[in-house]
N, C-alpha and C positions, 0 to 999 in steps of 0.2 A: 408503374410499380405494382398497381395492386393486380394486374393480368399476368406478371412476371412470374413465370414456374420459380417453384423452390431449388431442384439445380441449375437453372440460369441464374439466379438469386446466388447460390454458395458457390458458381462459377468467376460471378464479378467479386463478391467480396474476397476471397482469396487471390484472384489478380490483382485487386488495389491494394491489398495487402502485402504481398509478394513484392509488386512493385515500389510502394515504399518503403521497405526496408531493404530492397538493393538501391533506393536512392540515398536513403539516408545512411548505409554502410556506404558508398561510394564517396556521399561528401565527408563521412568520417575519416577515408583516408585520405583527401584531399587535404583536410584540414590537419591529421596527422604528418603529413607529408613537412606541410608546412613549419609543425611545430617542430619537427627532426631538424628542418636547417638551421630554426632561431636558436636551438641548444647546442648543435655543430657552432657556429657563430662564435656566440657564447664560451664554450668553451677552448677557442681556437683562438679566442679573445683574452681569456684569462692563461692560457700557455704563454702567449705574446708577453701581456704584463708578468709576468713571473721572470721569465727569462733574462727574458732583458733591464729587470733590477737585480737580477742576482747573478749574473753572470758576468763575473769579474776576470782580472787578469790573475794567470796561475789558482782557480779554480780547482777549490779539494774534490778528487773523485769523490770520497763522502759525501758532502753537499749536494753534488747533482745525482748522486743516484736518488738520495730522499727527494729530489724533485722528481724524478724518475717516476718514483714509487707512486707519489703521491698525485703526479697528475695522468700515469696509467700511460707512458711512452715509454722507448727501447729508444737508446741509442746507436747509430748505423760508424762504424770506425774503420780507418785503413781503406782497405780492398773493397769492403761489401757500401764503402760509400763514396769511393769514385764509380762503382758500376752503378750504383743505382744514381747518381748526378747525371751520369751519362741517359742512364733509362729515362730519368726525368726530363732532359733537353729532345730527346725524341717522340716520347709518349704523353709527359707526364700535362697534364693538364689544370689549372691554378684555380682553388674552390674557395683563397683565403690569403689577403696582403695585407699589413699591417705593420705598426711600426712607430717609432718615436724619434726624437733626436739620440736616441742610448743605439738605434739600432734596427733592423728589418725583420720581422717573419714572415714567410709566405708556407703558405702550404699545397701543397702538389697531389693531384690524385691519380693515380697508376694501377690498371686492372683492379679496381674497386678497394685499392690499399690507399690510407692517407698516409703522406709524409711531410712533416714540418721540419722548415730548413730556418735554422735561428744563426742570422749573422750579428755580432756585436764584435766593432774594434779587428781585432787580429782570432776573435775565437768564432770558430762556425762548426754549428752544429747539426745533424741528418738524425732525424728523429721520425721513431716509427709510430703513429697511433695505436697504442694495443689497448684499448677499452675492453675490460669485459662484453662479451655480445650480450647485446639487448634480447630479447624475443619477445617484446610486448608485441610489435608490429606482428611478427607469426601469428602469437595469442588473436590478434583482435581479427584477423582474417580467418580463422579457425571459429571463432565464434562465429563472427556473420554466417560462414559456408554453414554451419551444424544449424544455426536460425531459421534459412534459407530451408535447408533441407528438412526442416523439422517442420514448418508451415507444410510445406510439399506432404510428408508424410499424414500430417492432421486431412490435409485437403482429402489427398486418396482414402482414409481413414472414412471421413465423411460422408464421402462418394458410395464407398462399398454398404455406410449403414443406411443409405437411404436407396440401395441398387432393389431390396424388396418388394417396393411401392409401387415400379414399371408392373411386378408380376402380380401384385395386388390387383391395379389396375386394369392388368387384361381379364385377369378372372372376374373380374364386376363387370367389365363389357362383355364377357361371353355369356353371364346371367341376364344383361340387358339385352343383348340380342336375342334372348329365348331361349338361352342351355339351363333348362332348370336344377341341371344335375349336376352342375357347378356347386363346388365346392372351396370354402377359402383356408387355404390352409398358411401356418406361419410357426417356425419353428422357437421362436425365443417369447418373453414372458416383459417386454421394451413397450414403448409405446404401438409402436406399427403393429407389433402383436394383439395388442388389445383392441385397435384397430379391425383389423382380421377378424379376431372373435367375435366382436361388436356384428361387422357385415358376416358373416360363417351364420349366427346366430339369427339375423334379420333374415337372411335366403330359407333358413328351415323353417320359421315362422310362417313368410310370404307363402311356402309352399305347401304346410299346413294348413293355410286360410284361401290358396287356390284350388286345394282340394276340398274344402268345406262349399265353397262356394259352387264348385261344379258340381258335386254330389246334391246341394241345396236346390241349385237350378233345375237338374234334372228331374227328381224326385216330383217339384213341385210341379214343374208344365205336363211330367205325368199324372200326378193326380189331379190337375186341370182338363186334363184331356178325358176322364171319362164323366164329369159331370155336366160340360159343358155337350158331349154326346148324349149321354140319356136328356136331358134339355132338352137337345133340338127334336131329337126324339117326338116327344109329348105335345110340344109344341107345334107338329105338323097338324097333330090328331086333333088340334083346336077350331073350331068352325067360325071365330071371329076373325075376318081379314085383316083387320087393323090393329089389332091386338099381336095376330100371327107374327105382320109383318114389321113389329118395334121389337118384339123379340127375338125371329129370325137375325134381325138385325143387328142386335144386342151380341147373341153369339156368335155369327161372324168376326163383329171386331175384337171377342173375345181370341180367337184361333187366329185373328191377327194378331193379335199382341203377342201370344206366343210366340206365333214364326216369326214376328222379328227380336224376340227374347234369343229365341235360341240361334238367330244366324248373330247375333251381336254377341253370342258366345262365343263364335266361333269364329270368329272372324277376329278380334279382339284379343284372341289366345295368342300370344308371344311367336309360340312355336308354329302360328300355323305357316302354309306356304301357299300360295295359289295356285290351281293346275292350268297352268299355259300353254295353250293352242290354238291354231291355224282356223282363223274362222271369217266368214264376211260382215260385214254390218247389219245388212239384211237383215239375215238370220237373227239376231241379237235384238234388234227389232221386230221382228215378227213375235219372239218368244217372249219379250218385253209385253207386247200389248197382250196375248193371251197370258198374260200373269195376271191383266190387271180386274180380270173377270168382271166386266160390266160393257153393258153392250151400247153405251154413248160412243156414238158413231163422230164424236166431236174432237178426232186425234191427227191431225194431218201433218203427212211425210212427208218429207222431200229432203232427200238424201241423195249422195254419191255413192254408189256400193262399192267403197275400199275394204280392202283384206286388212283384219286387227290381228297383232298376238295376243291375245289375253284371257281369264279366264269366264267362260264363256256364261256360267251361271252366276256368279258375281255381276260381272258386267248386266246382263239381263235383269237380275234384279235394282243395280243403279239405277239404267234407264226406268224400269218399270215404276219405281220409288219417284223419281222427280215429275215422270207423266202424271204419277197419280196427287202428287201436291199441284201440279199444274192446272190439274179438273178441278180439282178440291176447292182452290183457292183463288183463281181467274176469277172474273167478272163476270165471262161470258162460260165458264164453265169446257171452255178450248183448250188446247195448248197445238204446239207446231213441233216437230222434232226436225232439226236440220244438218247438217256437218260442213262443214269447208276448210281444207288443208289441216286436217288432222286433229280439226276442232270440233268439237259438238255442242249444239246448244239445242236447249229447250225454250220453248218460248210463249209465254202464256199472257194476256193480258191482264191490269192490277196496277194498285199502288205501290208507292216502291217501300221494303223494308225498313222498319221503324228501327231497325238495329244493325249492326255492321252482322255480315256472313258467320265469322265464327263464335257467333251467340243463340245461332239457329244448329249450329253442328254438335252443338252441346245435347247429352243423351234430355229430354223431358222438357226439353226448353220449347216453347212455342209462343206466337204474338198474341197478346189480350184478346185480339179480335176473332182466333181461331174457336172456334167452337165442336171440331173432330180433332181426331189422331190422336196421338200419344208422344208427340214431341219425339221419335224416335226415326224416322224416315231421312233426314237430313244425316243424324248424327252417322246410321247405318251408312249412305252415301261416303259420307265421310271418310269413315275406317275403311268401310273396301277399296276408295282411288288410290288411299295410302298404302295398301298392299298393292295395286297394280301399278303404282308409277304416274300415278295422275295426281292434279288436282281443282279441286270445286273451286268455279270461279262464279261470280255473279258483276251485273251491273245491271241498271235501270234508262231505257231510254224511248221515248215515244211514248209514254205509257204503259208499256210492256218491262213485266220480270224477263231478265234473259239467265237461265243459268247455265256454266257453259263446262264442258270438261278438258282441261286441258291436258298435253302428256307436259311432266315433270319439267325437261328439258326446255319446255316453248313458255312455261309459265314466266 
């Protein structure tokens, strides 16, 4: 129940609803059915005892009309009650016998007419039932149907007030996938309205505070970018080597942190896309290791050169990113790049991670024991397989970190 959508939800309850009140109108006519014969009975019972006490020899037409009257029967005379005796030996069929030592009544029914035939002594009588018509039975089938039909109309009622939600819906997925220029719109002033306004009002915010932030980011790796120049600058012009070279080095990982500031904007942007093209592994390799500008000859390949779709600077800097934790962070200061049926693994020697994988993919997260980087090299990793259709897989065996990339589909 609690994974149950709200119109499968108001689908079942209007069927179970539906359906018991045509069960219960059902057994109501069953039961009404019933109650019609105990009262036919009944009253077919009290014609009998009337009759047959009062119906004497030489019998005032006065007297039996007021029986007439009173119990709501025509009397059938001459002509019109030999032919209907006759209709009755052919047709008629017996819904009521009854009778004393005074004498017999049976009642006959003919094309949905009752006729009570009251014999006593030498007098016989052909009596028509003329009851006023009932219409309660009508009545109560009238009501069911209009019940019925009015649940049905509440149901569709229901349906059309929550038909806005579907289009709510798509309009917060087209925001979620990156249409920032989604808009929510909702005509009425209801709940799902204020709904709407509620999310219309968070997407102009969200878009206000992703414009702050990329104007923030910008602004700021630009004026990073000329102090950390005039820096290196000055710093060349210094005659102490060791001094030089903690500084040099200082600024460097400054202009790293940048560049991966700024590809984690970018990459991380909703809307971006990747550029996808026809490329071999090699290559991706190659341009991987001259990223990773340092001339430790400690990187060895051994690859299959398959053809990748993907995009080609992305990729380059994944691999470059895990070679360069592999040096970083090995024992021996190694790492191995390998691939086998459409897998990729790096592979470096080390103990195995003190945390599960996606606690290293988190932006700034890194292990107590690291003493370089900025926690941001995994995280990068990360977001770009997610745009290419990959994902980062690790295990530990021999001794050795393996990290491997898998495509989507093989994970």
């Amino acid at each position: 129940m609690k994974n149950l959508s709200v119109h499968a939800f108001i689908h079942i309850l209007f069927s179970v609803a539906i359906t018991i009140l045509i069960a219960t109108f059902l057994l109501f006519l069953s039961w009404d059915k019933d109650r019609q014969k105990i009262e036919l009975y009944k009253r077919y019972q009290l014609i009998a005892i009337t009759f047959l006490s009062n119906l004497q020899l030489n019998s005032k037409d006065e007297a039996l009309d007021k029986l007439y009257k009173e119990l709501h029967v025509r009397a059938l005379k001459g002509v019109q009650f030999t032919r209907m005796k006759e209709k009755i030996i052919t047709k008629g069929k017996t819904v009521f016998n009854g009778g004393s030592s005074l004498g017999q009544v049976r009642v006959f029914r003919v094309d949905s007419q009752d006729y009570i035939y009251v014999q006593r002594m030498e007098h016989n009588l052909m009596l028509v039932d003329a009851r006023p018509p009932n219409h309660y039975f009508e009545i109560a089938i009238g009501l069911g149907v209009f019940l019925i039909l009015l649940l049905l109309l509440l149901y569709l009622a229901v349906l059309k007030k929550l038909y806005p939600l579907k289009t709510l819906h798509k309009q917060i997925q087209r925001f979620a996938q990156g249409d920032m220029k989604t808009r929510i719109t909702y005509e009425y002033e209801d709940e799902i309205g204020k709904i709407a306004k509620s999310f219309d009002d968070a997407i102009v915010h969200i878009n206000e505070l992703s414009t702050s932030k990329n104007l923030f980011m910008r602004n700021l790796m630009h004026e990073l970018k000329t102090p950390i120049t005039k820096g290196r600058i000055v710093v060349e012009m210094m005659e102490d080597e060791g001094t030089k070279k903690v500084l040099v080095r200082a600024f460097e990982r400054m202009n790293e942190l940048i560049s991966e500031l700024a590809e984690i904007e970018r990459v991380t942007t909703q809307s971006f896309e990747p550029n996808f093209e026809y490329v071999t592994f090699s290559e991706i390799v190659s341009q991987s290791k001259e990223l990773l500008m340092t001339q430790n000859s400690c990187v060895k390949v051994e690859i299959e050169d398959i053809a990748l779709t993907t995009d080609v600077k992305l990729m380059t800097l994944v691999i470059k990113n895990l070679l360069d934790n592999g040096m970083k962070y090995g024992k021996d200061k190694c790492v191995m790049l390998t691939n086998h049926k459409g897998q990729i693994e790096i592979v470096s020697k080390g103990e195995a991670l003190e945390h599960e994988l996606t606690y290293y993919t988190e932006p700034f997260s890194q292990a107590e024991k690291r003493s370089s980087g900025f926690g941001l090299g995994l995280y990068i990793v990360h977001s770009i397989l997610e745009k290419l259709g990959y994902q980062l897989g690790y295990k530990h065996e021999e001794g050795k970190n393996i990290f491997m990339l898998l495509p989507r589909e093989v994970y």
